[in-house]
C-alpha positions as a Markdown table, in Angstrom:
| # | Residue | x | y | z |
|---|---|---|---|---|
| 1 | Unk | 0.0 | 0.0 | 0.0 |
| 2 | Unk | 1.3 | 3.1 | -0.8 |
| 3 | Unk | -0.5 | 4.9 | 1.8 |
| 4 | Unk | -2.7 | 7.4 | -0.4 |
| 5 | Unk | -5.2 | 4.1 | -0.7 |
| 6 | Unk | -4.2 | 3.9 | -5.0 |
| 7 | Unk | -3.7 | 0.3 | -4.4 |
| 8 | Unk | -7.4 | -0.5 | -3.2 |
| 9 | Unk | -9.0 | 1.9 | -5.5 |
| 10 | Unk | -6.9 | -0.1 | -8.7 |
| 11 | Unk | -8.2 | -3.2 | -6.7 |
| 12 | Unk | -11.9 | -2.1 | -6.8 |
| 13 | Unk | -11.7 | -0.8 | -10.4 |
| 14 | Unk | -10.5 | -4.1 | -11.9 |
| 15 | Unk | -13.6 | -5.6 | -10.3 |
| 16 | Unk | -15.7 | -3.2 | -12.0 |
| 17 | Unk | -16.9 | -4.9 | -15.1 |
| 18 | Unk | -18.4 | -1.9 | -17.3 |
| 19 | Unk | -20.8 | -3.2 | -19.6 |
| 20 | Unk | -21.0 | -1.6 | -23.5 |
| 21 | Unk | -23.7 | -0.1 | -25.0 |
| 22 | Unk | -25.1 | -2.0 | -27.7 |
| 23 | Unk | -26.6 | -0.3 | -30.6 |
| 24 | Unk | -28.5 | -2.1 | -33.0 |
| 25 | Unk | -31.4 | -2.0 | -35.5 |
| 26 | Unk | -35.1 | -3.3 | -34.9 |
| 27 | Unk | -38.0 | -1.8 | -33.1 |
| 28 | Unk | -37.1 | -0.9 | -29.4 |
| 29 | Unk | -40.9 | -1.8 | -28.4 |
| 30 | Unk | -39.6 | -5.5 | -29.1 |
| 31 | Unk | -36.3 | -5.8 | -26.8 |
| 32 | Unk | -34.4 | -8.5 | -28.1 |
| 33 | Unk | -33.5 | -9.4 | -24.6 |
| 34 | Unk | -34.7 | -12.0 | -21.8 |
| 35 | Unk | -35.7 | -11.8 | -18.3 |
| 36 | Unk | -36.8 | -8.6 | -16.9 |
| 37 | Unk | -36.9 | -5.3 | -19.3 |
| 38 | Unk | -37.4 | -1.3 | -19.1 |
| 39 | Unk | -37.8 | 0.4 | -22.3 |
| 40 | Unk | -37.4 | 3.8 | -21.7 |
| 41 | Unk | -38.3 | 7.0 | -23.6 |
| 42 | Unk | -38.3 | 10.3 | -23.5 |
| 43 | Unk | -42.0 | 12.7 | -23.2 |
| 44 | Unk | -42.2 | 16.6 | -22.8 |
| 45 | Unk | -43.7 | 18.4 | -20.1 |
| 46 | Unk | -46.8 | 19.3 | -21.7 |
| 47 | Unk | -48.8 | 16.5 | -21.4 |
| 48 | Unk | -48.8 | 15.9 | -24.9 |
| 49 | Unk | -48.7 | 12.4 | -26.4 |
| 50 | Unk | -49.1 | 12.3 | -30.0 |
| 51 | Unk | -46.5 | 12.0 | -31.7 |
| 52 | Unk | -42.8 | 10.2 | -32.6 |
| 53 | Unk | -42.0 | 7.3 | -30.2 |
| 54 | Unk | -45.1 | 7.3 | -28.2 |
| 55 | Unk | -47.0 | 6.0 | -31.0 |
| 56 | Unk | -45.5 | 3.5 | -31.2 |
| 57 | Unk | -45.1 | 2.4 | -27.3 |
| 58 | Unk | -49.3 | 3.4 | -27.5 |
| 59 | Unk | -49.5 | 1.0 | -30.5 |
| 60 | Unk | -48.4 | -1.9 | -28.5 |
| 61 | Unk | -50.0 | -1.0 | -24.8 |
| 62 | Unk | -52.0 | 1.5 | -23.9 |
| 63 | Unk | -51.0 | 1.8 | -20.3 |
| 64 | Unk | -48.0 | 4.1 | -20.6 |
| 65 | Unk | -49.8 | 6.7 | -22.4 |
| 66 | Unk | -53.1 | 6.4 | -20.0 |
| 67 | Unk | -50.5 | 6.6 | -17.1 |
| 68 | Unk | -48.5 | 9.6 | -18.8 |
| 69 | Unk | -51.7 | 11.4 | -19.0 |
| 70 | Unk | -53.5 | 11.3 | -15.4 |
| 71 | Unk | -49.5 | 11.8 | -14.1 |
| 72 | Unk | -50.0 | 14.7 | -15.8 |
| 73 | Unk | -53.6 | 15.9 | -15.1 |
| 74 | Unk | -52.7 | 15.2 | -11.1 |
| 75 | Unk | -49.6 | 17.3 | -11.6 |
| 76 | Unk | -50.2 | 19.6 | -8.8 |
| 77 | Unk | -50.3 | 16.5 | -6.3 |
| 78 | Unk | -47.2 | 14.5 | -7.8 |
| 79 | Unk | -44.1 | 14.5 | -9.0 |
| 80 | Unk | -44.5 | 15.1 | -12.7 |
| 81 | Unk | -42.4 | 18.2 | -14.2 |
| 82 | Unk | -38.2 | 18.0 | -15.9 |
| 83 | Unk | -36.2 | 14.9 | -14.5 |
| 84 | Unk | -38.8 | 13.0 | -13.5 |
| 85 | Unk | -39.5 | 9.0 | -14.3 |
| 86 | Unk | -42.8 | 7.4 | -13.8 |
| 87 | Unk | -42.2 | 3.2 | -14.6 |
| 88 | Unk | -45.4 | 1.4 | -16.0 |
| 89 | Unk | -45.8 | -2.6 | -16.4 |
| 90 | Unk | -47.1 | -3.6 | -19.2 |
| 91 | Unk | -46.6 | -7.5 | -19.1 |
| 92 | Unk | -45.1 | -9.7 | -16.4 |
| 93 | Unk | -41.1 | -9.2 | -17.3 |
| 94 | Unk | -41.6 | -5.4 | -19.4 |
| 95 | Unk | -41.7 | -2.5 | -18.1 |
| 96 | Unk | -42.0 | 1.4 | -19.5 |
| 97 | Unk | -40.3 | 4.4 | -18.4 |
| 98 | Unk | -41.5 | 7.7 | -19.1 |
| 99 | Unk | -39.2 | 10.5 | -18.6 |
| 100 | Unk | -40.1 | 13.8 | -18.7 |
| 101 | Unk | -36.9 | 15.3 | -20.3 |
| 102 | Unk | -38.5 | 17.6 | -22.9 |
| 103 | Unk | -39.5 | 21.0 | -22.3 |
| 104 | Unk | -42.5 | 22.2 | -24.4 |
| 105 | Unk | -42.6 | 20.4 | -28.1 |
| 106 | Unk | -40.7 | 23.5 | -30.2 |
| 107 | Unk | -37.4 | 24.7 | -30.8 |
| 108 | Unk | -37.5 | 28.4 | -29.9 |
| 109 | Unk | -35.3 | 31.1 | -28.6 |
| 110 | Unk | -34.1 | 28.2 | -25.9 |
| 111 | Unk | -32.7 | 26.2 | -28.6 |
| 112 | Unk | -34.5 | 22.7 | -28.7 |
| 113 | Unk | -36.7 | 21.4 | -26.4 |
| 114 | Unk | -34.3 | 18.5 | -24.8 |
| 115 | Unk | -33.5 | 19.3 | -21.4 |
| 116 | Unk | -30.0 | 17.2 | -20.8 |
| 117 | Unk | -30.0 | 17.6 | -17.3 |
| 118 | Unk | -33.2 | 15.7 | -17.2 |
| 119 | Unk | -32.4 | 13.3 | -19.2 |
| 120 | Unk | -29.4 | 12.8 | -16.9 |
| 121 | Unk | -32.2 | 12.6 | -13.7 |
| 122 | Unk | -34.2 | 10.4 | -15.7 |
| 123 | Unk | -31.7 | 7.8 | -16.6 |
| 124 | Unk | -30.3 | 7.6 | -13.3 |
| 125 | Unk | -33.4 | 6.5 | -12.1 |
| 126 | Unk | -34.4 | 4.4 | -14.5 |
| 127 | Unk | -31.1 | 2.6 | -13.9 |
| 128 | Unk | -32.0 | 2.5 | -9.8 |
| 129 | Unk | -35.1 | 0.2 | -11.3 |
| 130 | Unk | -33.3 | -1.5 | -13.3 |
| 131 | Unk | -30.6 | -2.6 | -10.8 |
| 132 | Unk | -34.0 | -3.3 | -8.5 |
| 133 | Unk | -35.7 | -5.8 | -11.1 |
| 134 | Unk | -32.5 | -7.3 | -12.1 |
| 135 | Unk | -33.5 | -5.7 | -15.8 |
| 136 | Unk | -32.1 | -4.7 | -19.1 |
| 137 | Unk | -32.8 | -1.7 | -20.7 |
| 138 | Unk | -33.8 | -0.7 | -24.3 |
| 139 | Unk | -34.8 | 3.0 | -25.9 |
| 140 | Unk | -34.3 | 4.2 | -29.0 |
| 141 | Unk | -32.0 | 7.3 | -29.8 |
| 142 | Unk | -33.8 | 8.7 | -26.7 |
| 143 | Unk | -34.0 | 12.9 | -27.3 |
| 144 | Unk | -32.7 | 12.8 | -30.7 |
| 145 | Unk | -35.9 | 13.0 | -32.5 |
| 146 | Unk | -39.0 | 15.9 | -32.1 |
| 147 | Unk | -36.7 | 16.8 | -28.7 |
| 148 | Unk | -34.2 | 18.1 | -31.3 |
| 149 | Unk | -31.4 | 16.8 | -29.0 |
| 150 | Unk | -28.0 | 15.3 | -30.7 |
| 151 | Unk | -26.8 | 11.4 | -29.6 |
| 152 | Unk | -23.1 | 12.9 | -28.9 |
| 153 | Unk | -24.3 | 14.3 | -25.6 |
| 154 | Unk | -27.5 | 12.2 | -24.6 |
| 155 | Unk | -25.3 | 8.5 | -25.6 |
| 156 | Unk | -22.2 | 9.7 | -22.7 |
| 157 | Unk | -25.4 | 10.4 | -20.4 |
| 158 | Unk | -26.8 | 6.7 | -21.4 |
| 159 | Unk | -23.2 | 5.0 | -20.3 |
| 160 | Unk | -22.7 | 7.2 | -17.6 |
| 161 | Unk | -25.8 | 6.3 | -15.9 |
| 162 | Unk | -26.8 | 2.7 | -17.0 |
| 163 | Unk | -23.6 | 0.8 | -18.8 |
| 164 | Unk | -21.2 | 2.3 | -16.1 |
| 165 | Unk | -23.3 | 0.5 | -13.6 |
| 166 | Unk | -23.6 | -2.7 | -14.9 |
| 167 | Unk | -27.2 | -2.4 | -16.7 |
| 168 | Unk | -27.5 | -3.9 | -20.0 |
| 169 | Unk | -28.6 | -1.4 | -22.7 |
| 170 | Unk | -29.7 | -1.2 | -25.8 |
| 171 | Unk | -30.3 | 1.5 | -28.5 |
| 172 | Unk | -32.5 | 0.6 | -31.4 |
| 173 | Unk | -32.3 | 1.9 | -35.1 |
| 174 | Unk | -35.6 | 1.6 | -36.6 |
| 175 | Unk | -35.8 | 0.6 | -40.0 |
């Protein structure tokens, strides 16, 4: 030991296994995974649901956007706003995560609507239920779509959060 504690810190670090991000193509409402998964997206703060991913998370279940909705209608009694995750079961083993990370639904004089700092909040609780359920996660390019954000910040933010903890993830390329 060379007194500073280096030599446990190296120790603990080569025990760390830090699991890569996998990025594939196919439809991220159909994780190509088993055992227990969270597919997580991104919403606004509106309480729109309408359009881009969501239709096609609505297509397969309808509890997400039912959820998403009275979440926000009871607003003023709950958590809903920026950075915040509500997780939905749809079967047995799936799970989705809606994460408010999207301010409004237009790029204005703020630049586009992704909030990264949300995003951030968001992820690191959907990795606290994903560590809890023993899950994987899957999302598409989460932010990267109506949010207007780019995939060089929100995929560090996605490793950071999940893959540097040990949580499976994958990132879908739809067809």
């Amino acid at each position: 030991m060379n007194g500073n504690g280096l030599d446990d810190r190296l120790r603990r670090w080569e025990h760390h296994r830090v699991v890569p991000l996998r990025i594939i193509r196919g439809d991220a409402t159909s994780p190509q995974a088993k055992g227990p998964k969270i597919i997580a997206h991104i919403c606004n703060d509106l309480g729109g649901w309408g359009k881009g991913f969501v239709l096609a998370v609505s297509h397969r279940w309808p509890e997400p956007e039912r959820a998403y909705r009275q979440w926000h209608r009871e607003r003023s009694d709950n958590d809903f706003g920026l950075g915040a995750t509500q997780l939905i079961q749809v079967r047995p083993d799936t799970w989705v995560a809606n994460m408010v990370a999207q301010r409004g639904i237009r790029t204005g004089s703020g630049g586009p609507p992704i909030r990264y700092g949300a995003v951030e909040r968001c992820l690191t609780v959907v990795a606290e239920h994903a560590a809890r359920l023993s899950a994987t996660v899957h999302m598409p390019r989460i932010g990267c779509g109506l949010a207007g954000g780019r995939w060089e910040r929100i995929e560090p933010l996605v490793i950071a959060t999940l893959c540097d903890h040990d949580i499976a993830t994958t990132v879908y390329d739809h067809d």
